[in-house]
C-alpha positions as CSV (number, residue, x, y, z in Angstrom):
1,X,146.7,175.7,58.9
2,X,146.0,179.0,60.5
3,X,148.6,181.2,62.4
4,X,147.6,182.7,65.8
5,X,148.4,186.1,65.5
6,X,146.6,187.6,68.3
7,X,147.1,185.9,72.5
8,X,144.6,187.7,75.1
9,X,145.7,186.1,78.4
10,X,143.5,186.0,81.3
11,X,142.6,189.9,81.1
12,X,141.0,192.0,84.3
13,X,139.9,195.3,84.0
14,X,138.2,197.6,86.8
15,X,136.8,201.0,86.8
16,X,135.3,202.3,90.2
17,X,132.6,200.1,91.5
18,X,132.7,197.9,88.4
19,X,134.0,194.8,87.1
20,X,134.4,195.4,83.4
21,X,136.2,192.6,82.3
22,X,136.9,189.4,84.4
23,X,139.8,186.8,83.4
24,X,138.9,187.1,79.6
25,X,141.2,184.7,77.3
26,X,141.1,183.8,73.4
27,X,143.1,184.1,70.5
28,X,142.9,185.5,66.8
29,X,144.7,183.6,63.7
30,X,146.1,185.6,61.0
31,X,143.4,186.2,57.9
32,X,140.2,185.7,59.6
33,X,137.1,188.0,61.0
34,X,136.3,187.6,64.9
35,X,133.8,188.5,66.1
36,X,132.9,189.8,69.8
37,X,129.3,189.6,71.0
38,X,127.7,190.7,74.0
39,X,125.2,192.3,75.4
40,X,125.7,196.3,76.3
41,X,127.7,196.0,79.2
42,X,129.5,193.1,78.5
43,X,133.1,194.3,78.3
44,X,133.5,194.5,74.6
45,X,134.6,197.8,73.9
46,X,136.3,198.1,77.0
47,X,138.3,195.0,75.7
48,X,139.0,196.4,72.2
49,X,140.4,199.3,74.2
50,X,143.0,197.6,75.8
51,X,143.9,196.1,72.8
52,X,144.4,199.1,71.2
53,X,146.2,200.9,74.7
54,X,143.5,203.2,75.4
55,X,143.1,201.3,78.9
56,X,145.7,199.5,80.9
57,X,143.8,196.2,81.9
58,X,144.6,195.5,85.8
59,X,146.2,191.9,84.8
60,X,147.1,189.7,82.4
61,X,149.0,190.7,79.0
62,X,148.9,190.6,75.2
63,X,150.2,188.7,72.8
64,X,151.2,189.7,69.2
65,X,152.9,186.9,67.1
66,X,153.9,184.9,70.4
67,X,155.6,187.8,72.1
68,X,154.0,189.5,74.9
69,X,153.6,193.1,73.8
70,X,152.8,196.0,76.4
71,X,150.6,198.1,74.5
72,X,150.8,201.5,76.8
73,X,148.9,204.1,74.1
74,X,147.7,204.0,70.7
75,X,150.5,205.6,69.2
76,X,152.3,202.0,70.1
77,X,149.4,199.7,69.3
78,X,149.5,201.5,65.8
79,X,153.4,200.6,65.7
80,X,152.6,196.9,66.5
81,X,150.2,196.8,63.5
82,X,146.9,197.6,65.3
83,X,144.4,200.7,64.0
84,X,141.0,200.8,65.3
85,X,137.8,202.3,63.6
86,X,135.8,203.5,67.0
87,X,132.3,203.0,68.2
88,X,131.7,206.6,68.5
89,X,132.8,208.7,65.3
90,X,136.3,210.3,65.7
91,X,136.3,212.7,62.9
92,X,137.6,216.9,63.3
93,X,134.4,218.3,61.7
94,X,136.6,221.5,60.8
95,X,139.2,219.4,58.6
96,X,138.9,218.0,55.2
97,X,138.1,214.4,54.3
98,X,142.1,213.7,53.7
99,X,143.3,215.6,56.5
100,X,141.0,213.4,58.4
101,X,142.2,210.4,57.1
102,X,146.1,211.6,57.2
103,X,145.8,212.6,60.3
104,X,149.0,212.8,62.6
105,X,150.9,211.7,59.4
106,X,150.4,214.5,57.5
107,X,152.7,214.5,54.3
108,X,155.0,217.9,54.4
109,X,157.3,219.0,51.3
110,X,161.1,218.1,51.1
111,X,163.8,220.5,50.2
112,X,162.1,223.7,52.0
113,X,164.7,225.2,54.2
114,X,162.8,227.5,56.2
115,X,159.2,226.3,56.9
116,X,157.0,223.1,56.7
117,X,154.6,223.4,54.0
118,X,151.7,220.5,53.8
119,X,152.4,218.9,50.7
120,X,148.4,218.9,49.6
121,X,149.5,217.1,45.9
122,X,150.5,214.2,47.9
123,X,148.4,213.7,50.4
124,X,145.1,214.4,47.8
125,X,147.4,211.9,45.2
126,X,147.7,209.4,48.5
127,X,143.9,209.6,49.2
128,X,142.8,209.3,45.6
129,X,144.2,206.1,45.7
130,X,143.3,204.7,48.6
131,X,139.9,205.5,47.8
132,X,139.6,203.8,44.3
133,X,141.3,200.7,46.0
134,X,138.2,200.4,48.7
135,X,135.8,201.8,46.2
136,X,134.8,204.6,47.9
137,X,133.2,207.9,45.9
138,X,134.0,210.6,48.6
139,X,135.0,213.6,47.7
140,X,139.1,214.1,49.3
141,X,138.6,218.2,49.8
142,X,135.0,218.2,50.8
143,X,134.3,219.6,54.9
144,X,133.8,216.5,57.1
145,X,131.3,218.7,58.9
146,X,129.0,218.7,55.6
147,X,129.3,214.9,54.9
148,X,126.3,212.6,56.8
149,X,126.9,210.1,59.3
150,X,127.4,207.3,56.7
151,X,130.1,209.1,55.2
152,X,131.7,210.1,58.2
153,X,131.8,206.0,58.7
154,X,133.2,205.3,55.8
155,X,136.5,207.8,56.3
156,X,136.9,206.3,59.5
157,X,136.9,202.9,57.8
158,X,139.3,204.2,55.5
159,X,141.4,205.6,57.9
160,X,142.2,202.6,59.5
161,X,142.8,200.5,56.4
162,X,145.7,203.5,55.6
163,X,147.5,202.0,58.1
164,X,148.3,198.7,56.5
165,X,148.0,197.2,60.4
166,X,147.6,193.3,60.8
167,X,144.9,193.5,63.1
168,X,141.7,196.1,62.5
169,X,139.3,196.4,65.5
170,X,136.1,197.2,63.9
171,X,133.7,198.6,66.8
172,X,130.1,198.6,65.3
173,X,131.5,199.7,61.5
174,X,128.2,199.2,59.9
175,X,125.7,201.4,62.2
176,X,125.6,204.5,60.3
177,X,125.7,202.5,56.7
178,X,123.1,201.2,54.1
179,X,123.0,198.0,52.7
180,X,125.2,198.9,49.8
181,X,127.6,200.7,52.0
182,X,127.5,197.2,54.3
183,X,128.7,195.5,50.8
184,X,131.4,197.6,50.5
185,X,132.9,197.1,53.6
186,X,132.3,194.0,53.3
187,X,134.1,193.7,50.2
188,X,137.2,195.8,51.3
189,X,137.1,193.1,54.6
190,X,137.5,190.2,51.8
191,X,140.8,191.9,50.5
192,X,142.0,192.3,54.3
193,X,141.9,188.9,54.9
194,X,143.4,187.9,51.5
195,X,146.4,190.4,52.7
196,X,146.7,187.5,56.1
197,X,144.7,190.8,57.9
198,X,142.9,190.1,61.4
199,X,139.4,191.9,61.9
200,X,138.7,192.2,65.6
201,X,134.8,192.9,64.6
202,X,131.7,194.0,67.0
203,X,128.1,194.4,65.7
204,X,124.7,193.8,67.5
205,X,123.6,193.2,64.1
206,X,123.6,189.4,64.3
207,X,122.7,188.1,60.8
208,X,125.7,190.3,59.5
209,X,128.1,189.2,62.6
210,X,127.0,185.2,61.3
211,X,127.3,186.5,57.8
212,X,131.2,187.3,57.6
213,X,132.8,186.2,60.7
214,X,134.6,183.1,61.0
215,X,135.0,182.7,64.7
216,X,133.0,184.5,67.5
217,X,133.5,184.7,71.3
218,X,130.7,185.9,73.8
219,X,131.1,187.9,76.3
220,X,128.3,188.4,79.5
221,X,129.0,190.7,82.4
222,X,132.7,191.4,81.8
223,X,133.1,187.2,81.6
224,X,133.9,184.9,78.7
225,X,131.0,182.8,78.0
226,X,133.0,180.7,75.2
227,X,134.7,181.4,71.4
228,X,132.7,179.3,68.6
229,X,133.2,178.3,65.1
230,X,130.6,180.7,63.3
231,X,129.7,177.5,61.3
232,X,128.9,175.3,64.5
233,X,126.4,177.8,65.9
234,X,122.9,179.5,64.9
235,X,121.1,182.7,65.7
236,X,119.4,181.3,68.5
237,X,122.3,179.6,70.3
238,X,124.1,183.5,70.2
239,X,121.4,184.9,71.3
240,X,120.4,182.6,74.2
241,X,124.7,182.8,75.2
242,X,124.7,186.5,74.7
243,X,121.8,187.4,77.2
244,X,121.9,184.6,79.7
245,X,118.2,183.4,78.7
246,X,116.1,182.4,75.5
247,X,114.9,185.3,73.3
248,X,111.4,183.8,71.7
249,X,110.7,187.4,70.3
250,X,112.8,190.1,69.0
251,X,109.8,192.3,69.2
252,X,106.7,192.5,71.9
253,X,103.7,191.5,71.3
254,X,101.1,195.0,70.8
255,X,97.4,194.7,72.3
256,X,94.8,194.1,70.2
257,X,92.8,196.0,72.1
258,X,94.8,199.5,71.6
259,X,93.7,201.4,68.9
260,X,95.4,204.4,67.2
261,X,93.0,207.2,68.5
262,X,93.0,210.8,67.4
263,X,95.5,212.8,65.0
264,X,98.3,214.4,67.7
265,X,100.2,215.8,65.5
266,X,99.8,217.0,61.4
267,X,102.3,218.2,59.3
268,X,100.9,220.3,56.2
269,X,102.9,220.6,53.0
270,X,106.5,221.0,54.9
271,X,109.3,222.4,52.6
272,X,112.5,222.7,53.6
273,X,114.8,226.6,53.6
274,X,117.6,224.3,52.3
275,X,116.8,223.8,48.3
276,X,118.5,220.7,48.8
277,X,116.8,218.8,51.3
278,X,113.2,218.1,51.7
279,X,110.1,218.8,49.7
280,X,106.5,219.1,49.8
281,X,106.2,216.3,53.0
282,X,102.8,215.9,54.7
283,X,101.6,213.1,57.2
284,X,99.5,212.8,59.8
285,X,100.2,211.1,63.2
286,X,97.7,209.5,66.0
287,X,97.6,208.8,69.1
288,X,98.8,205.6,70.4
289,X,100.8,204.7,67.6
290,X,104.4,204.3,66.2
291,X,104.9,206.3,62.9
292,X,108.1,204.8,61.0
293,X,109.9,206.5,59.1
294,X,112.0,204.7,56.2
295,X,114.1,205.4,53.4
296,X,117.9,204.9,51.9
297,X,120.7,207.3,53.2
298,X,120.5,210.9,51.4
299,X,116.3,210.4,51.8
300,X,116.6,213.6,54.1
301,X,114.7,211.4,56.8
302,X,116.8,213.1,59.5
303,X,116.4,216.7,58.3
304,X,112.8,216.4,58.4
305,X,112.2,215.3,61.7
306,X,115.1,218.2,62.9
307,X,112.9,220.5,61.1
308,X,109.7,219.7,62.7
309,X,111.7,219.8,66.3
310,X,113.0,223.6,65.4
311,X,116.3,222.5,64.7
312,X,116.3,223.6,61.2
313,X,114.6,226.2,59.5
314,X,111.8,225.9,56.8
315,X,110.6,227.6,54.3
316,X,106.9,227.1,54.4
317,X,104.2,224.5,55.7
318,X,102.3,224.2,58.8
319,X,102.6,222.0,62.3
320,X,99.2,221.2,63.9
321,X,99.1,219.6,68.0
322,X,96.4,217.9,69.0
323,X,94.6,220.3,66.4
324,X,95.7,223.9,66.9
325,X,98.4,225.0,64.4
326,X,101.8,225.8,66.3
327,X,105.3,228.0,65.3
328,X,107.9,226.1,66.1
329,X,110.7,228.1,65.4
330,X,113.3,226.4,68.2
331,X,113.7,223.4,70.1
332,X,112.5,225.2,73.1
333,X,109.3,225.6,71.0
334,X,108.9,221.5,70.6
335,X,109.4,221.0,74.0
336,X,107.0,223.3,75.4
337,X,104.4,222.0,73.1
338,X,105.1,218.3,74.3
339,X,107.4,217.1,71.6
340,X,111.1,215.1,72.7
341,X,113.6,214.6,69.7
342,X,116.3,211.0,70.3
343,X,119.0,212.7,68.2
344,X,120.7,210.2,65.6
345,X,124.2,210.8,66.6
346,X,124.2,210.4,70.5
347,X,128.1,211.1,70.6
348,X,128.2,214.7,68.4
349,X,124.5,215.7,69.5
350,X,123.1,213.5,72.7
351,X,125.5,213.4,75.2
352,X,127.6,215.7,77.2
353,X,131.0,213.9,77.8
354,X,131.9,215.2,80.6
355,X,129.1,215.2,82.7
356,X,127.7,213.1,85.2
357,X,124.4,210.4,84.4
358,X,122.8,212.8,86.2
359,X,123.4,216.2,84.7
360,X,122.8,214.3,81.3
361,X,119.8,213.1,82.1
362,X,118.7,216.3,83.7
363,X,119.2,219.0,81.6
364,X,116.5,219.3,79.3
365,X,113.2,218.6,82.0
366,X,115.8,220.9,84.7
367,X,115.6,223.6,82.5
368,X,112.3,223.6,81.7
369,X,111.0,222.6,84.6
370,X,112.9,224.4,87.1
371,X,110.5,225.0,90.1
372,X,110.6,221.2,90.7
373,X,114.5,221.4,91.5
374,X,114.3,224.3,92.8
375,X,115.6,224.8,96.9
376,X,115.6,228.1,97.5
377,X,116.5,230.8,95.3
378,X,120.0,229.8,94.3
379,X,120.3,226.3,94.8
380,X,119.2,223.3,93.3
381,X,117.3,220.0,95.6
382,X,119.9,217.4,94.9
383,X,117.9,214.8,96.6
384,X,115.0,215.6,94.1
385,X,117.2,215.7,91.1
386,X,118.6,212.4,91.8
387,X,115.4,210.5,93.1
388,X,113.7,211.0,89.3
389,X,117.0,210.1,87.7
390,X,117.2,207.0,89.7
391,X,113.7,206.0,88.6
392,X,114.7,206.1,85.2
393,X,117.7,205.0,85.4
394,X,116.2,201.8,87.0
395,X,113.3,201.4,84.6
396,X,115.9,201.5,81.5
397,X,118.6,199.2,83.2
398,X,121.2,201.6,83.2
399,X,124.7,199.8,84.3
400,X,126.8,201.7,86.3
401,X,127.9,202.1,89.8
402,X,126.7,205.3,90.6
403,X,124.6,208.1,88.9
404,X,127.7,210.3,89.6
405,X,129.7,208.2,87.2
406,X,130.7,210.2,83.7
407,X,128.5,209.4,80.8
408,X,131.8,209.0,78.4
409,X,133.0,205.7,80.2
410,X,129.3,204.1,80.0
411,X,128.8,201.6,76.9
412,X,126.9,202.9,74.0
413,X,124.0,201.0,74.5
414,X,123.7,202.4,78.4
415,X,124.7,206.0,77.1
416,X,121.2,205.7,74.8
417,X,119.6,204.9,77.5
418,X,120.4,207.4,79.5
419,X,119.8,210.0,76.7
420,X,116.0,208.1,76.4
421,X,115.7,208.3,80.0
422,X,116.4,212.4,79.7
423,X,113.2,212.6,77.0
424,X,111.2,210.3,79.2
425,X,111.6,212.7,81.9
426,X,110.1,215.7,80.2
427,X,107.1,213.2,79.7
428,X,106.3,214.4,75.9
429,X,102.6,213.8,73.7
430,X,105.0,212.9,71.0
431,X,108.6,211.7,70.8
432,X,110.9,211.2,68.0
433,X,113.2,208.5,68.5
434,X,115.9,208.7,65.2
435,X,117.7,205.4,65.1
436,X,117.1,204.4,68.5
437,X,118.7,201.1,68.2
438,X,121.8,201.9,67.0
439,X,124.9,200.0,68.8
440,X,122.5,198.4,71.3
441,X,122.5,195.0,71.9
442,X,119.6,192.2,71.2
443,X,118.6,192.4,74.8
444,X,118.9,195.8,75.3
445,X,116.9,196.4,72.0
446,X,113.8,194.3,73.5
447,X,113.7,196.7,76.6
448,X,113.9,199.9,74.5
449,X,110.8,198.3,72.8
450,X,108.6,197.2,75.7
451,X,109.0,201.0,76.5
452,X,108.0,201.9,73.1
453,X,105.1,199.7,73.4
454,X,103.9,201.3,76.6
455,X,104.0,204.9,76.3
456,X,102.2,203.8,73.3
457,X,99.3,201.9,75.1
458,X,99.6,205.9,77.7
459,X,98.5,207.1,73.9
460,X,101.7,208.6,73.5
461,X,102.7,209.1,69.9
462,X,106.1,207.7,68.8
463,X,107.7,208.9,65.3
464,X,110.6,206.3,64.8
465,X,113.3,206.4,62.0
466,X,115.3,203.0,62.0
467,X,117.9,202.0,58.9
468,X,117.2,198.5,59.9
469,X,114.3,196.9,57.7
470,X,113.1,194.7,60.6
471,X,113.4,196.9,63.7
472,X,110.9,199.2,61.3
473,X,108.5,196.5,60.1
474,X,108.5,194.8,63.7
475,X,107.8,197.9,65.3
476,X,105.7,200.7,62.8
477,X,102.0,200.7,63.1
478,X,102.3,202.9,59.8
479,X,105.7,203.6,57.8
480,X,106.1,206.3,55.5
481,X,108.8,206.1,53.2
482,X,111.2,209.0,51.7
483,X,113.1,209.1,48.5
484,X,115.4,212.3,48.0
485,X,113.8,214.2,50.4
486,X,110.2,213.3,49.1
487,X,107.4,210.9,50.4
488,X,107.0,208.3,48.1
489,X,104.1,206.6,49.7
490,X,103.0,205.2,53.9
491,X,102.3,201.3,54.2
492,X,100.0,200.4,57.0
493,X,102.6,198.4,59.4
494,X,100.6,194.3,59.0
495,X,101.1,195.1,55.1
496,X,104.7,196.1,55.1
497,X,107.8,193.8,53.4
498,X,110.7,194.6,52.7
499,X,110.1,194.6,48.8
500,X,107.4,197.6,49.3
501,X,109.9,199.8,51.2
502,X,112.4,199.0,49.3
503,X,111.0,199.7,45.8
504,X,109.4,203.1,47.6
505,X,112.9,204.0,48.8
506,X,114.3,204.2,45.5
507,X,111.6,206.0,43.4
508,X,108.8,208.7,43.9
């Protein structure tokens, strides 16, 4: 017989002009995974972060082993047994892997009588073993700032296992990780629940939510659709509960009739100014199609696409547009020649926290196009600026209240699309999405591919890196695929499985 460890009563939260969550109620038993599914929007993280005291909900309480517990900041919630690995990555780049993870508990020596000196044996000794007990192979002193995303992940998983809390709220744990990396987790969530631990867990990934969750509850616009038994229920029933409708494709349909046309962009023997990064990569892309790009973590996927944008330097090769060779040194470079870059990290490199929809959306196509805000010589024509943000704002279903609201309270999936909506803007030849998928719900996902599919069928040229195997073989009219920062070989897209770019990713 289960033991209910975790009550949520009737729980209402507003922010201005919108109704986040709306008389949401279910309960957690001790030693299980829960999942909580919804679509972008759908009041998940907003939930997890009233579990966790980072919001005050407007009614209803909390219940932690049949006591009603006001949970009024984190430092509490972590009291109570609660630790949280966030959506967005809450690493300090400038620290080291165990300062990260000690954090706040940072170990000092005893017996010193005039100062407080960090006792680094301890906390390296303290690390060490957590580590070998999750089987993770990070280095304790390495820079967080020189780790990839993955990593960074896997620290923050770490960090809130150190805890030893009863209940873990895992918001989207697996979106920077490989398949292996998944396994892990995966693994260290099998000792949690042996320990009687509670995972609070949200994915859009559905095969992996149905995979290791034993209950899940659905949320849609703020409201409880219904907790299941994972058994009871299939893909199709979460999907159809999740969105409100049936889903008879995860991926649209592409025209027959639109043929890749001539080569937009070519890149010549590219070699990266880092000795440890990319080598010797050349590929050709055309007009009207979408170029994947695969390949395991550590593949250097990221650093080559950065490095054809201007964001990193190289040490030889060429760049070709539409046929004439171009320098691009900077990302002002890339832009003016028609090329938009989706960064892979929207929290550390997309958006700006702090600033309205709006000024996120606008910044890149306000500064380089300039004229078409201008009013006057020192102002800006705020009835302009806001009449093209509305437009795409509207055409990628943003959710919110206002354009004024700040980016940092939207939902993941509606901060991507705003940060799409900012490339759409500048109306680029070619566009890079890296990972545009990631944290973005089922229905959400379907949208962000229509688009694909139609700036596509304009005889735009899309360059798409995706982790996930069937977002890139749904999607890729051609995928090439990169081992160790070199291209072990491109599959034409009807050809692909996931044996090919699997046994490409791990050899060249």
């Amino acid at each position: 017989m289960s033991l209910l460890l975790l009550k949520i009563n009737h729980i209402c939260k507003s922010f201005p002009g919108v109704r986040a969550l709306n008389d949401v109620t279910f309960s957690v038993d001790a030693g299980t995974v829960h999942a909580v599914m919804g679509e972008n929007g759908a009041g998940k993280s907003t939930l997890m972060k009233c579990i966790f005291g980072l919001y005050h909900p407007d009614s209803g309480n909390i219940e932690l082993n049949g006591q009603v517990c006001p949970l009024e900041n984190p430092k509490q919630a972590l009291e109570n047994g609660i630790s949280m690995i966030h959506q967005e990555l809450q690493n300090v780049p400038t620290q080291n892997v165990m300062e990260n993870i000690w954090l706040g508990r940072i170990p000092y020596r005893k017996n010193m009588k005039l100062f407080r000196w960090v006792d680094e044996n301890r906390m390296y000794t303290d690390t060490v073993k957590l580590f070998k007990e999750l089987h993770l192979s990070i280095d304790p002193r390495a820079q967080v700032k020189s780790l990839s995303v993955a990593a960074c992940q896997l620290i923050e998983i770490a960090r809130a296992v150190s805890y030893n809390s009863k209940i873990i709220i895992m918001d989207e744990p697996t979106s920077s990780l490989t398949e292996k990396e998944t396994a892990i987790l995966f693994s260290i969530i099998g000792m949690l629940k042996e320990k009687g631990v509670s995972i609070l867990y949200i994915s859009h990934k559905i095969e992996e939510v149905m995979k290791i969750s034993d209950k899940i509850t659905i949320l849609r616009d703020g409201k409880l659709v219904g907790t299941y038994s994972t058994k009871d229920i299939d893909e199709n029933f979460l999907i159809k509960n999740m969105v409100g409708r049936e889903m008879v494709e995860r991926f649209p349909t592409k025209q027959p009739e639109i043929k890749p046309g001539k080569v937009m962009l070519k890149v010549s023997r590219l070699e990266s100014a880092n000795p440890h990064s990319f080598h010797d990569i050349s590929f050709e892309v055309r007009q009207g199609e979408i170029f994947g790009i695969g390949g395991l973590v550590g593949a250097q996927r990221t650093e080559l696409i950065e490095s054809v944008f201007g964001l990193r330097p190289v040490q030889s090769g060429s760049i070709e547009i539409d046929g004439r060779q171009v320098k691009i040194k900077s990302p002002g470079d890339s832009i003016k020649n028609g090329i938009g870059l989706l960064t892979e990290d929207r929290a550390r490199t997309g958006i700006l926290g702090k600033l309205s929809i709006v000024d996120n959306m606008l910044i890149v196509n306000q500064r380089y196009s300039i004229p078409r805000y201008r009013s006057g010589v020192l102002f800006l024509n705020d009835t302009r600026r806001r009449k093209d943000c509305r437009k795409y704002s509207d055409e990628l279903s943003v959710k919110t209240a206002t354009l004024d609201t700040r980016i940092s309270v939207l939902s993941g999936g509606n901060q991507q699309k705003v940060l799409l909506g900012r490339w759409l803007m500048t109306d680029p030849e070619i566009l890079i999405l890296d990972e545009p998928t990631r944290g973005i719900d089922v229905g959400a996902k379907y949208e962000i591919y229509t688009i694909m599919r139609k700036l596509t069928e304009r005889g735009k040229c899309i360059i798409m890196i995706s982790s996930e195997m069937p977002e890139l073989m749904g999607m890729s009219d051609r995928i090439m695929v990169m081992c160790e920062g070199h291209m072990s070989g491109i599959i034409e897209g009807p050809s692909a499985t996931q044996e090919k770019i699997m046994k490409l990713a791990s050899s060249y």
